[in-house]
Each structure stands twice: as C-alpha cells, then as structure tokens.
C-alpha positions in Angstrom: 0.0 0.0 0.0 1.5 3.2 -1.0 2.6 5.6 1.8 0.2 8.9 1.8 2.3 11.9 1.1 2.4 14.6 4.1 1.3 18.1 3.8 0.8 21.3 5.7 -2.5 23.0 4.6 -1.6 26.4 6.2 2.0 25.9 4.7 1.7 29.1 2.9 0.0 30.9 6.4 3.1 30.1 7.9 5.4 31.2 5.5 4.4 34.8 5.2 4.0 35.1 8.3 7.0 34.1 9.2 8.7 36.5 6.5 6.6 39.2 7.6 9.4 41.0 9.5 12.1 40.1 6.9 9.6 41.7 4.0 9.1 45.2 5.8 12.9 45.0 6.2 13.6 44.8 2.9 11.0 47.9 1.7 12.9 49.5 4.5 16.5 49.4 2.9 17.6 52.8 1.5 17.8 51.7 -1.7 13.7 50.4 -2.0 12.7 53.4 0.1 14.0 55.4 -2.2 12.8 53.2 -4.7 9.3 53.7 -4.2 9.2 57.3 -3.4 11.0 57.5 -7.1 14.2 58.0 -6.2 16.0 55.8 -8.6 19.4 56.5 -11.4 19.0 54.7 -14.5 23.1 53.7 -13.4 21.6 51.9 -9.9 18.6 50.5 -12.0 20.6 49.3 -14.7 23.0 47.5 -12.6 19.8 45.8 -10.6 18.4 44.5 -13.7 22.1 42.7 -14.6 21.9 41.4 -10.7 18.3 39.7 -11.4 18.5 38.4 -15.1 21.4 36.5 -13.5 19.8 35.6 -10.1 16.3 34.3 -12.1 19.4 32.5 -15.0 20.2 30.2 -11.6 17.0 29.6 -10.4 15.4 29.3 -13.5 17.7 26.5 -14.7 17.6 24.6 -11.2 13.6 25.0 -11.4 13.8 22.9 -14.6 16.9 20.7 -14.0 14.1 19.2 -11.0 11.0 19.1 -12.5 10.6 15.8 -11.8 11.4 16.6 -7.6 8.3 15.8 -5.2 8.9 19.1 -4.2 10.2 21.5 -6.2 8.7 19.7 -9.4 5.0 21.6 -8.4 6.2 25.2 -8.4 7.1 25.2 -12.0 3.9 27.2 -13.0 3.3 28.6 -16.3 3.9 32.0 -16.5 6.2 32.7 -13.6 9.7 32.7 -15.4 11.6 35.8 -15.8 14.9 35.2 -17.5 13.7 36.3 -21.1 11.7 39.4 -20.2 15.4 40.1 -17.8 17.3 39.2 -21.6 14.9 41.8 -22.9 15.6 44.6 -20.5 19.0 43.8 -20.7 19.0 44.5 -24.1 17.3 48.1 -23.8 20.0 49.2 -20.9 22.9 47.6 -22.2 22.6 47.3 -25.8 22.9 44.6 -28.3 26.1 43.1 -26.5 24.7 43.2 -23.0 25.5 39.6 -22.7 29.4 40.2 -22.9 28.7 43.5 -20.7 27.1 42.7 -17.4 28.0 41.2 -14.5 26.8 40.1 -11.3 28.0 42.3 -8.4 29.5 40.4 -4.9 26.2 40.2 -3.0 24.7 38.8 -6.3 27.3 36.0 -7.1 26.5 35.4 -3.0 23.4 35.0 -3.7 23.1 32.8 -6.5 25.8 30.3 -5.3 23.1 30.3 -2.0 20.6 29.2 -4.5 22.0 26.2 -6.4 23.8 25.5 -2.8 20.0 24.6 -1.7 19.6 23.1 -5.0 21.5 20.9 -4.7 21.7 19.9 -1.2 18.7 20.0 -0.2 15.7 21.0 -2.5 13.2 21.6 -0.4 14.7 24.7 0.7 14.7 26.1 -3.1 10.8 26.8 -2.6 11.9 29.6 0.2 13.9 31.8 -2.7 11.2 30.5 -5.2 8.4 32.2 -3.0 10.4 35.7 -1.9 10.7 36.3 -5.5 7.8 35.6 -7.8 5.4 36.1 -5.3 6.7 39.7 -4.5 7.0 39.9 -8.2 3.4 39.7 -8.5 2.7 41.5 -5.8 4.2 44.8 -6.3 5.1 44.4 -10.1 2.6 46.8 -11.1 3.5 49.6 -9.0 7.3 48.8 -9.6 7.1 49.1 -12.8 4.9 52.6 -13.1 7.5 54.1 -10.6 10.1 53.1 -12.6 8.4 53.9 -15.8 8.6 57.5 -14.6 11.5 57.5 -12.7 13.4 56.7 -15.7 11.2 58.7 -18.7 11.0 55.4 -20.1 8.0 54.7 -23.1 7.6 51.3 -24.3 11.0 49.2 -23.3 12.7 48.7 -20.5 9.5 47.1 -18.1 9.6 43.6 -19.3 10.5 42.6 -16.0 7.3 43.2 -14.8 4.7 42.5 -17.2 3.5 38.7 -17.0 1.4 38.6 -20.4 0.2 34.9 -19.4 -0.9 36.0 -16.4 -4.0 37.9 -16.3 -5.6 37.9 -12.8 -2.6 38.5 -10.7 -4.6 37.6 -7.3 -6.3 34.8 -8.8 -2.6 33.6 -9.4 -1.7 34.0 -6.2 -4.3 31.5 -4.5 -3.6 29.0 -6.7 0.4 29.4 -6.0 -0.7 29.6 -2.2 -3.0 26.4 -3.1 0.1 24.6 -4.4 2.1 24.9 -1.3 -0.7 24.3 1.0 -2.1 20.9 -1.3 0.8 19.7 -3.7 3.7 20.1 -1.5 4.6 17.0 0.9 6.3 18.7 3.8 6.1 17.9 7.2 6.4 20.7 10.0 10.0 20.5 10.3 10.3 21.0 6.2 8.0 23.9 6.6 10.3 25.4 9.3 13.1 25.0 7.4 11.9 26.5 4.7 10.7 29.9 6.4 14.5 30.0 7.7 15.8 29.8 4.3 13.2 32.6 2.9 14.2 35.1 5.5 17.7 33.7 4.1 16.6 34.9 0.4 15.1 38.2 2.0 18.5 39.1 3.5 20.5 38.5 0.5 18.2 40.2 -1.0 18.9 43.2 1.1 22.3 43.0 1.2 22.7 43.2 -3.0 20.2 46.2 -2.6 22.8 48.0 0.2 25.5 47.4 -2.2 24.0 49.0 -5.2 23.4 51.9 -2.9 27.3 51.6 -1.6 26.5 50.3 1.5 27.8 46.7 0.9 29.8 45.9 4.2 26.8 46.8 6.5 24.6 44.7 4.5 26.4 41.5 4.4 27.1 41.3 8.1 23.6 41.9 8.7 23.3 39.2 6.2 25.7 37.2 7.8 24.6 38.1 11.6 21.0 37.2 10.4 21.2 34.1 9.1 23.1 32.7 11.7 20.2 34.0 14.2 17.6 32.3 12.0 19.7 29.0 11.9 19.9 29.1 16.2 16.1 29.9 16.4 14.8 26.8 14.1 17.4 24.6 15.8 16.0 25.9 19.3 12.3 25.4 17.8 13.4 21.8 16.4 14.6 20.8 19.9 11.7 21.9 22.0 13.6 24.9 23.6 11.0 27.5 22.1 
C-alpha cells in the first residue's frame, strides 16, 4: 500500500507570516525606500536589472533541472519565469552586447551560489527563494514598474521585468500558488520550518545586493551574515523543544 504523502495545509499561512518582519525590512532598505518614493538613477537600475537576469538564470535553470522533484517539481507554473523578459531589459539598458557586458555584483554571485547550494543539497529549501521572488514579483510588479516607468522617462522598453502577459488575474494567481504549497507540497512541519529559515535567508540577501548597489555593501552583508546565523539558532531551538 502506497505511503500517503504529508502536507501542511496552512504551509503558505506560515510562511508569510514568518517572513513578515524580513519583507518590511527589505521595503525598508535605502535603496527600496527610495525606490518607491522615485528616487532611482538609471546607473543603480541598470546595474539591478544585470543582478536579477542572473539571479532568475540560476533559479530558473535549477527550477527545470528538478522538474521531476516531489517538491520543487509543483512550483514550475506557467507563466512565472523571468529570464527572457530580464534578456529583454537587458537589451534596452545595455545594448545589443549586453551579454558580454554585465556582471553580477559580490552580493549577487552570493546569492546565487546560496541558491544552487540549496539546489543541490537539499531541494526543499529552493521553494523559500522560489516564493520571496515571484510572489513579491506579482505582488508589487505593477507599482514597480509605473514608478520606474517614470523615474526613468521610459516609453515602451525597458519594463519587461514586470509584465506577466500569461498572467492575467494576478490575485487569482496567487491562491492557486498559495493552493500549491498548502495541497501539492509534501512537507512535514520541520520542512515547513526550514523552509521559512531559508526565505528570511533569500530576503537578506536580498537586502544585502540592494545596500551594495546603494554603496553600502559591508553593512549589508554582516547583517546578512549576523542574520542568518540568528535564523539557523532559532529553528534549531524550535526543532529541539527549547521555544
């Protein structure tokens, strides 16, 4: 008789709120707060666009090379990807050779080595970097990308990033992606902890590669560093009964 897979059905419950601190962090860095009041260079902007078409290139890839994984195999949804509309923008702020022209910055390459780390190693955890970006992708693309539509004076290129053409009822979306963690995902509570540690993980590095396009790079990776060892004490505390 075949063993009945586990599941958490307020998986996705838990995880934002258990990022909830690390998300108002991150609007909080200098660079997003400037950000959205639209405060941005087209130098800072151009450089962030490199960072992501090459942090969505490694997760992106690792996404496919495990389609077949019980639990990374369900988030590849339709629609999501962002590498080609990345190669797009790419294009318009670098120009025809941007491949041979951009690079990924320190707190970037840290970043994506993080992500086919978990990859590789363990999975599981890849669903924590999978939800901090596609689902704050869809949840602030839209006002993203009319701030930096006028930020930057720009007409009909340039916004690729945050247009998801096969995506037409963003909230809709949403439940369903919620719905796949909660009903498709076979976790058991200790997963599920994990997994928030290595999204507030993917938050921080997050913030760290925004304080070093804003020149503030040493602050943010010890508070990257300093963080995620916290987060590592607490779930081993929470594993053991201690909290």
């Amino acid at each position: 008789m075949p063993t009945m897979k586990k599941r958490i059905p307020d998986f996705s419950k838990q995880l934002k709120a258990g990022t909830k601190k690390s998300h108002t962090a991150a609007e909080n860095t200098k660079f997003v707060a400037s950000y959205l009041r639209g405060v941005v260079s087209e130098e800072n902007y151009k450089q962030l666009i490199a960072n992501f078409y090459f942090i969505y290139h490694a997760m992106e890839t690792e996404v496919e090379r495990l389609k077949e994984d019980d639990f990374v195999g369900p988030m590849r949804l339709n629609g999501l990807p962002r590498q080609k509309a990345l190669a797009e923008d790419c294009e318009y702020f670098w120009g025809k050779d941007w491949r041979e022209n951009i690079y990924p910055t320190e707190a970037t390459q840290q970043y994506i080595n993080r992500i086919k780390e978990v990859a590789h190693d363990n999975p599981k955890l890849l669903i924590g970097h999978h939800y901090t970006r596609y689902m704050g992708d869809l949840s602030g693309g839209v006002i993203l990308g009319n701030i930096t539509k006028n930020a930057l004076n720009l007409k009909d290129k340039g916004l690729a990033f945050y247009d998801f053409p096969e995506i037409t009822d963003k909230k809709g979306f949403k439940e369903s992606y919620r719905s796949v963690l909660d009903n498709f995902i076979p976790v058991d509570q200790s997963d599920v902890n994990a997994i928030i540690v290595e999204a507030n993980y993917a938050f921080r590095l997050n913030m760290y590669m925004f304080e070093e396009i804003q020149g503030d790079a040493t602050k943010g990776f010890l508070a990257t560093a300093c963080g995620y060892v916290n987060s590592r004490i607490q779930y081993f505390l929470k594993v053991a009964g201690v909290i």
